[in-house]
MDAnalysis code that builds the backbone (N, CA, C; Angstrom):
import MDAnalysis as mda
import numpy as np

u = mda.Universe.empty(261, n_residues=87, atom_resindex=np.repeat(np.arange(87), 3), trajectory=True)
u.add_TopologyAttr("name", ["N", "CA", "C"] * 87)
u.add_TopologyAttr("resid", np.arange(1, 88))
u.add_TopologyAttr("resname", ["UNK", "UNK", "UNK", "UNK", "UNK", "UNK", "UNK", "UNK", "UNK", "UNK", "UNK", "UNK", "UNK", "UNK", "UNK", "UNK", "UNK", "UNK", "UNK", "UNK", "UNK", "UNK", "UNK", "UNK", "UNK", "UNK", "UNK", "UNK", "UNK", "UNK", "UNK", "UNK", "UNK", "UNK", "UNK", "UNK", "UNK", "UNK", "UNK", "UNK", "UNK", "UNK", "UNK", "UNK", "UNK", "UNK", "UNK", "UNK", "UNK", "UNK", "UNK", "UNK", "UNK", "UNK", "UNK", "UNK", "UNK", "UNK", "UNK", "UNK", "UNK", "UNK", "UNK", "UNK", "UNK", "UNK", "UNK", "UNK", "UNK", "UNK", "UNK", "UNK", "UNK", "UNK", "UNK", "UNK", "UNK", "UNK", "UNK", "UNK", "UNK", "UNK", "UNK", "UNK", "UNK", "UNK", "UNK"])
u.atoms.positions = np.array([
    [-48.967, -23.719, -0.061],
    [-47.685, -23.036, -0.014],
    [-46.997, -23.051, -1.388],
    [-46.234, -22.143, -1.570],
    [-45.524, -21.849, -2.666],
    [-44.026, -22.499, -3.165],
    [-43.808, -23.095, -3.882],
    [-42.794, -24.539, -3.845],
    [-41.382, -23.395, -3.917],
    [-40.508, -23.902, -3.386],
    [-38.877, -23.061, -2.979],
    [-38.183, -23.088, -4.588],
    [-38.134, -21.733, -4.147],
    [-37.124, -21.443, -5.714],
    [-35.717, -22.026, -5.753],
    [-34.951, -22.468, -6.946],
    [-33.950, -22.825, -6.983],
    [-32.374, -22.030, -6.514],
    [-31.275, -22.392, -5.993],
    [-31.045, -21.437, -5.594],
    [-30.309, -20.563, -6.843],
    [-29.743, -19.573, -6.186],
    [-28.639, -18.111, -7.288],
    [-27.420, -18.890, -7.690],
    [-26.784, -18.619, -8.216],
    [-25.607, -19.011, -9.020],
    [-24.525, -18.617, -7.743],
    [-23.301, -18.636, -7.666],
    [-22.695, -17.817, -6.719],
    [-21.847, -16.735, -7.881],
    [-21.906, -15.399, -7.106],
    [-20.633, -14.480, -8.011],
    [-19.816, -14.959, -8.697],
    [-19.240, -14.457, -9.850],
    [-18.054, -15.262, -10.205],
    [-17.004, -13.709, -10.254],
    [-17.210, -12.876, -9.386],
    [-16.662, -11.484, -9.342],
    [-14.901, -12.004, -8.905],
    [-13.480, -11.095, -9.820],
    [-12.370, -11.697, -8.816],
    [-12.443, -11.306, -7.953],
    [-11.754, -11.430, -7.121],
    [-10.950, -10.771, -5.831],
    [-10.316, -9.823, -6.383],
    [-10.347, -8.798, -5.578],
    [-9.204, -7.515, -5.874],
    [-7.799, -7.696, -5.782],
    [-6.571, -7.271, -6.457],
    [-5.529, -7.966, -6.017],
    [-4.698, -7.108, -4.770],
    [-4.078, -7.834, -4.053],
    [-3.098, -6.729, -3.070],
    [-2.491, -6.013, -3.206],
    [-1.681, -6.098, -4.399],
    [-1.289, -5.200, -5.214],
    [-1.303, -4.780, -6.267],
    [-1.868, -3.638, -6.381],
    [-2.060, -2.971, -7.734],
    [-1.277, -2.815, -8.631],
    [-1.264, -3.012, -10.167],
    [-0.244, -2.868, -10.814],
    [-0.408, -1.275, -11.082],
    [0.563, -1.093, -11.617],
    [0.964, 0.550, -12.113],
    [0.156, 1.241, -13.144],
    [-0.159, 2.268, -12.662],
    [-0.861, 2.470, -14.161],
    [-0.435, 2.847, -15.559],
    [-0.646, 2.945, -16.455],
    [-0.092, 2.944, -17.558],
    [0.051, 4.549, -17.302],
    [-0.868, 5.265, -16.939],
    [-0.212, 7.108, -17.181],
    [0.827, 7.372, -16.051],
    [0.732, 6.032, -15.113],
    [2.267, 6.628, -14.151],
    [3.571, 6.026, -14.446],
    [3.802, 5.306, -15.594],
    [4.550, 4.040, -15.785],
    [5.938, 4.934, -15.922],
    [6.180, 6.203, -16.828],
    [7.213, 6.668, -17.233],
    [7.131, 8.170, -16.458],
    [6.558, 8.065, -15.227],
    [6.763, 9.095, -14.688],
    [7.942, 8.835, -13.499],
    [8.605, 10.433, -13.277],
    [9.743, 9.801, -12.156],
    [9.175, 11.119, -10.826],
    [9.233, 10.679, -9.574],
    [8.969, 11.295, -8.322],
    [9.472, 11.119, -7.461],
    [9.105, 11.647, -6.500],
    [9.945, 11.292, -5.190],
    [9.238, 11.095, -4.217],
    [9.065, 10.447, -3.300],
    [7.801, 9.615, -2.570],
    [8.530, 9.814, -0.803],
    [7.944, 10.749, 0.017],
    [8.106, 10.637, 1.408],
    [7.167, 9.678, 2.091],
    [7.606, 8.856, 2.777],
    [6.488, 8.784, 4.304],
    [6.829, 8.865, 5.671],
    [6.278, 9.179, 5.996],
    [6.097, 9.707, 7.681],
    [5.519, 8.454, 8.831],
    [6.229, 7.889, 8.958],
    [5.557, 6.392, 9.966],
    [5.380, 7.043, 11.338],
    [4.658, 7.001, 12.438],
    [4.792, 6.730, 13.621],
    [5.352, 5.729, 14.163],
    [6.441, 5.790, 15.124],
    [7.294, 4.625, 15.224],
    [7.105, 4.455, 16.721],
    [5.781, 5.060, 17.762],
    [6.353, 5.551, 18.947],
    [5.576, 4.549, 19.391],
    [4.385, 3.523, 18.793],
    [4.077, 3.079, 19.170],
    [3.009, 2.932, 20.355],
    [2.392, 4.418, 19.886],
    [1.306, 5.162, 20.772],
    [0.338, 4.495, 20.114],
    [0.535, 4.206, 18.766],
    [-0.872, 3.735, 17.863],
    [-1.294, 2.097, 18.028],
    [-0.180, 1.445, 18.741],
    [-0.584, -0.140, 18.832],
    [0.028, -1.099, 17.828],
    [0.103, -2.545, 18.154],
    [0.408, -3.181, 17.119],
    [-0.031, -3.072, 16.032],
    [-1.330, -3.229, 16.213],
    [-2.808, -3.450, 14.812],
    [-2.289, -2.084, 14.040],
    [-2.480, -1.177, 14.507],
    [-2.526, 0.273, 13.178],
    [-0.900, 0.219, 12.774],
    [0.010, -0.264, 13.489],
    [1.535, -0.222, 12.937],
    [1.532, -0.962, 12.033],
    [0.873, -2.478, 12.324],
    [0.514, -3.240, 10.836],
    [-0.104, -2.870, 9.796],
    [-0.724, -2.722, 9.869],
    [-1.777, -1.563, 9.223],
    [-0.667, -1.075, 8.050],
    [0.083, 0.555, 9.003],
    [0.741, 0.993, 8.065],
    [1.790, 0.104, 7.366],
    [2.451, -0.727, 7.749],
    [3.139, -1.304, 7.735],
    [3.059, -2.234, 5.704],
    [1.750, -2.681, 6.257],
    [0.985, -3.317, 5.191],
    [0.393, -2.095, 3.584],
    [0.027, -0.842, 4.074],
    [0.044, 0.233, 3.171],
    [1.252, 0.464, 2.441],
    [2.631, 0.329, 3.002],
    [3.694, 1.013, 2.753],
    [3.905, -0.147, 1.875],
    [3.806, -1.464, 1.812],
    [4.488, -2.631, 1.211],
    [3.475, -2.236, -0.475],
    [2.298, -2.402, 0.265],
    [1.267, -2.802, -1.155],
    [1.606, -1.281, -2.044],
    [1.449, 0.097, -1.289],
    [1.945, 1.115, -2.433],
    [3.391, 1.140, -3.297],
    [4.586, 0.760, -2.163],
    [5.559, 0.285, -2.915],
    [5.560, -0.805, -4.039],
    [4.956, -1.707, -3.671],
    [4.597, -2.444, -4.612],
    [4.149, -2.630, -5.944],
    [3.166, -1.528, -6.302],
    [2.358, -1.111, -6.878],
    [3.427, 0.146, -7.711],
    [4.283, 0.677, -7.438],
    [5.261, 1.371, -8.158],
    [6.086, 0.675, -9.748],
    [6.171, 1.612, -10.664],
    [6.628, 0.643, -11.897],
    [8.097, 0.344, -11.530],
    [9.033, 1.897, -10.633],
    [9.962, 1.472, -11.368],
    [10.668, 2.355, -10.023],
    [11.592, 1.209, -8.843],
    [11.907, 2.849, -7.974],
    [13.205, 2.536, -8.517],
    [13.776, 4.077, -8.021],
    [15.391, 4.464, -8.009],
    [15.550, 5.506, -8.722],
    [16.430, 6.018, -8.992],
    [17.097, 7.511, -9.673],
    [15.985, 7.619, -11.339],
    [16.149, 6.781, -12.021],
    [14.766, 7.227, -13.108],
    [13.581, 6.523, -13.148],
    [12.988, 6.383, -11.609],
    [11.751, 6.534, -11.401],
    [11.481, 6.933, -10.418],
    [10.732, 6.436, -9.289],
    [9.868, 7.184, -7.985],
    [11.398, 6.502, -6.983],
    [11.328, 7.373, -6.326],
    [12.352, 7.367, -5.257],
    [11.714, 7.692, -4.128],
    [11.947, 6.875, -3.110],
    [11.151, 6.237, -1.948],
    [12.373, 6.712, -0.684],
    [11.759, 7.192, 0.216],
    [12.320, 7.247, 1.389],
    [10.955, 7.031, 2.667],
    [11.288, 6.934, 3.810],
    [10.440, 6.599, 5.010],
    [11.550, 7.429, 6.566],
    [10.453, 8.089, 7.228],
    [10.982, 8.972, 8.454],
    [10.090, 8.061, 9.128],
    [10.819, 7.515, 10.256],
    [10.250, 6.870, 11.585],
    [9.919, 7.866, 12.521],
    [8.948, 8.369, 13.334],
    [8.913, 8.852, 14.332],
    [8.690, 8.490, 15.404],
    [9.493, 8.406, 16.464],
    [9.391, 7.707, 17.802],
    [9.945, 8.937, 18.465],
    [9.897, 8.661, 19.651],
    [10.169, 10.404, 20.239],
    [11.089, 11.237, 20.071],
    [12.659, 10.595, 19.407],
    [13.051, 11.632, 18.564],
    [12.876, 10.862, 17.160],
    [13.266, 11.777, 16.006],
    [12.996, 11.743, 14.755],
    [14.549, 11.026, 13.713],
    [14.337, 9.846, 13.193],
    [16.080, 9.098, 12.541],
    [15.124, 9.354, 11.030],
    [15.954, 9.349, 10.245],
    [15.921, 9.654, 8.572],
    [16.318, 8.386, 8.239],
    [15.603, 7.546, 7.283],
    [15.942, 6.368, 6.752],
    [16.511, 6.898, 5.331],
    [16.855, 5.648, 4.621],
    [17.777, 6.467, 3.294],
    [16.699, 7.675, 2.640],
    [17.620, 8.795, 2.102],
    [17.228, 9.865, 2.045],
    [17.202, 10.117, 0.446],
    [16.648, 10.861, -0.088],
    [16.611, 11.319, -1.721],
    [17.817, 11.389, -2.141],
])
């Protein structure tokens, strides 16, 4: 029989981070950012977290919100439709 090879090294790859920093070509840009949540709760806990968890890490990931940068608003939808702060 053939004697056992030693083992592999382990990765030394990072982890990705949760939140992304900004990129340098969006840093001095200014926008205006909608989202559209389902609030009705047809989709379940899990996918509300879900979005829930998208909305934090992209905000996050923004250089700069408010009037001279990305301006953020969010529409809940549950069976009727409320406007959270608006542009």
């Amino acid at each position: 029989p053939e004697p056992t090879q030693a083992p592999t090294e382990a990765p030394t790859t990072k982890p990705t981070p949760t939140i992304p920093p900004a990129k340098e070509v969006c840093k001095e840009a200014k926008a205006d950012l909608a989202f559209l949540v389902d609030g009705s709760w047809s989709i379940g806990d899990d996918n509300f977290m879900k979005i829930t968890h998208f909305l934090y890490s992209t905000m996050g990931s923004l250089d700069l919100i408010g009037p001279d940068g990305t301006q953020v608003c969010h529409m809940i939808i549950p069976t009727t439709m409320s406007i959270q702060p608006i542009f």
